[in-house]
C-alpha positions in Angstrom: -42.7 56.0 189.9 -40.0 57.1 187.4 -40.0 54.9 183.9 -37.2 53.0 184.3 -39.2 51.4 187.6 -42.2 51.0 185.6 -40.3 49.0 182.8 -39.0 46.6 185.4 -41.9 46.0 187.0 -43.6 45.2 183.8 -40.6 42.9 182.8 -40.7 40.9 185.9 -44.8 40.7 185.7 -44.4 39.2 181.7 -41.4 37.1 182.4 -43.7 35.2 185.3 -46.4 35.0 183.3 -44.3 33.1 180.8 -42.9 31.2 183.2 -46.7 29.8 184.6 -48.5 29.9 181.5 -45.4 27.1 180.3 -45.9 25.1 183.8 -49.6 25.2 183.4 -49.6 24.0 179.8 -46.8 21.3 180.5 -49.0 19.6 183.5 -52.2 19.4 181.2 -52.8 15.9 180.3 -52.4 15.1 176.1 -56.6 13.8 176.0 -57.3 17.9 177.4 -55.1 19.8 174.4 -57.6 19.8 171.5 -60.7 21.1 174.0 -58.2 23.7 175.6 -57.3 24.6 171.8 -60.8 25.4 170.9 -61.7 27.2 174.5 -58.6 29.3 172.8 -60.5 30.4 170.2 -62.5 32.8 171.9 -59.6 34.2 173.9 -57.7 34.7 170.7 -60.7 36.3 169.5 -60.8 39.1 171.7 -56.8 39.3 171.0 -57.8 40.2 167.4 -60.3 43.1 168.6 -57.8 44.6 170.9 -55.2 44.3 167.9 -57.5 46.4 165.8 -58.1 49.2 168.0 -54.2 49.3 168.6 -53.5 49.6 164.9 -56.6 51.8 164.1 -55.8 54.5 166.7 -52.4 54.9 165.1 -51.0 56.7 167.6 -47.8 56.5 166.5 -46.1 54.5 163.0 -44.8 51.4 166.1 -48.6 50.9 167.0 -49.7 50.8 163.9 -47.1 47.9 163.2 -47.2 46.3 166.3 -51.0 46.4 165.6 -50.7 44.8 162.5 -48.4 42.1 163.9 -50.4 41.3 166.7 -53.6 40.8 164.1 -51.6 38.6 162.4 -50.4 36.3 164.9 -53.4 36.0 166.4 -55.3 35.3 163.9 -52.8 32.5 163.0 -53.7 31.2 166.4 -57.5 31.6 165.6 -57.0 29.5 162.2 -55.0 27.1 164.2 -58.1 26.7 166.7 -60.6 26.1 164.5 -58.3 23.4 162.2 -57.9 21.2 165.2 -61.2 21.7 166.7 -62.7 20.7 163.0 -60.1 17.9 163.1 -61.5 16.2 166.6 -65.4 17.0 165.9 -64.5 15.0 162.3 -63.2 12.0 164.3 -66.7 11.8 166.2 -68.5 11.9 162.7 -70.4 8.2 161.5 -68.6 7.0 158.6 -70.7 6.2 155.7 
């Protein structure tokens, strides 16, 4: 396959993913969010590994950045998970 075929194919594979990972989120009832956020956690988690060996091979100055970005926004999404999942475990918590 010649690149150009390979870059459309890849295009039209991430475009649907967007496309079902926003109808799957949108049909999940509000009571299931903050349990699906902290499932997330884990997922995120092996984001963050995979972002490290990206920007520690250093194949090239891009990955290096795009390695770096990727640790970053995942890692804001790991952050985010465990705020809201200490959030809903504090609303279970006796009060004093």
């Amino acid at each position: 396959m010649d690149p150009i075929s390979v870059l459309v194919l890849l295009l039209t594979i991430f475009v649907l993913a967007i496309f079902v990972g926003f109808e799957i989120i949108t049909k999940v009832p509000p009571t299931l969010h903050t349990p699906l956020m902290s499932g997330s956690n884990a997922i995120s988690g092996i984001a963050v590994i995979g972002a490290i060996l990206s920007a520690g091979l250093q194949h090239s100055a891009l990955t290096a950045w795009l390695g770096f970005g990727a640790i970053v926004f995942a890692m804001i999404n790991v952050m985010g998970g465990f705020v809201v999942t200490d959030r809903m475990l504090s609303m279970f918590k006796k009060k004093d």
